[in-house]
C-alpha positions as CSV (number, residue, x, y, z in Angstrom):
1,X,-3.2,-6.6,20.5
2,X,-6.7,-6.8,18.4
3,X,-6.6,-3.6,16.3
4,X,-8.7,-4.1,13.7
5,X,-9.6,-6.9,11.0
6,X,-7.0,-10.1,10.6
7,X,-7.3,-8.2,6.7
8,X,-6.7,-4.9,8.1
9,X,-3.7,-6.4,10.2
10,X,-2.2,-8.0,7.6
11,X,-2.4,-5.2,4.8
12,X,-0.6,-2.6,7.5
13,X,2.0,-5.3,7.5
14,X,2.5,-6.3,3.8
15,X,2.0,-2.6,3.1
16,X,3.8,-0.1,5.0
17,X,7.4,0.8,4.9
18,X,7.9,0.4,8.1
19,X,7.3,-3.5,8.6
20,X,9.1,-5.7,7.9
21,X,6.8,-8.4,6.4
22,X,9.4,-11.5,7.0
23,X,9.0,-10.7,10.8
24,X,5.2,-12.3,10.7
25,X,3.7,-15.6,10.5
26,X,0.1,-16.4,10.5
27,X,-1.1,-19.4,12.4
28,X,-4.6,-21.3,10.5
29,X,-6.8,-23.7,11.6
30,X,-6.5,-26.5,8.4
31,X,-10.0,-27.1,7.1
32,X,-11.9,-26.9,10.1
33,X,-9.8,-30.0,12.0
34,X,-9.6,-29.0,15.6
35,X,-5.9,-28.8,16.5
36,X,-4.7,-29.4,13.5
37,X,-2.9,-26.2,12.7
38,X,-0.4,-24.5,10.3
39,X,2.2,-21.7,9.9
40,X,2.4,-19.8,6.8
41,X,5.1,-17.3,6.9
42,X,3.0,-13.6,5.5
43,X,5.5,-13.5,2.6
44,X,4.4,-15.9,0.9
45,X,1.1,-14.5,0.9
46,X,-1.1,-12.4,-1.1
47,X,-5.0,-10.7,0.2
48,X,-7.5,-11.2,-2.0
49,X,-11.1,-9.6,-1.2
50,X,-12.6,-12.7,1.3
51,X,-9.8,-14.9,1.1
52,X,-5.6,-14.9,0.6
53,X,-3.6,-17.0,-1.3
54,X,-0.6,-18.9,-1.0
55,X,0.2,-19.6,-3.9
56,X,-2.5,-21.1,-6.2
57,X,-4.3,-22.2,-3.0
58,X,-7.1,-19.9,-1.8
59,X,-8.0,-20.0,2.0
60,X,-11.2,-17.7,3.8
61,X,-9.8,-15.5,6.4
62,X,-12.0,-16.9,9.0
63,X,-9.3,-20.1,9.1
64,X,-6.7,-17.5,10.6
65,X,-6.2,-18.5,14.3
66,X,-3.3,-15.6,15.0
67,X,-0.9,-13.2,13.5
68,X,2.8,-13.6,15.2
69,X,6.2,-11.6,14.9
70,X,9.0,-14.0,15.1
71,X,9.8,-12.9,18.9
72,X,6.7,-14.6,19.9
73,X,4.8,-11.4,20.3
74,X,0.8,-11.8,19.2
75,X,-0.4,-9.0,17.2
76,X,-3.9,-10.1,16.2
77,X,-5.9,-13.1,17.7
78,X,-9.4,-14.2,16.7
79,X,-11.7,-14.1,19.5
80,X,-12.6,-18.0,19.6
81,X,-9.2,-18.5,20.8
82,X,-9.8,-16.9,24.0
């Protein structure tokens, strides 16, 4: 499951030819609120250096809770949800 950083994750993803980057979603933790998550299919995202971007909206990586493929499979999961 856990190879590498979520940044690493996510750049194999955007990046290489063979993913498919509309399979993916990434599930966040919305400022800090416990339980109070969100979905952002990877798509619509872009990595920056400390923090992506959807759209004009910049978010730290830390607030990423999970990388998902569409099937339900988990790819990357930050430690404090175990």
């Amino acid at each position: 499951m856990r190879k590498g950083t979520v940044k690493e994750v996510l750049a194999k993803i955007k990046y290489d030819p063979r993913e498919n980057e509309e399979d993916y979603y990434i599930v966040i933790e919305h400022r800090g609120a416990y339980g109070n998550v969100r979905k952002i299919p990877v798509k619509l995202i872009e990595l920056g250096h400390g923090y992506f971007f959807v759209g004009e909206t910049q978010i730290p990586y830390h607030r990423i809770l999970k990388v998902v493929r569409k099937d339900g499979r988990i790819v990357w999961e930050t430690r404090k949800n175990r």
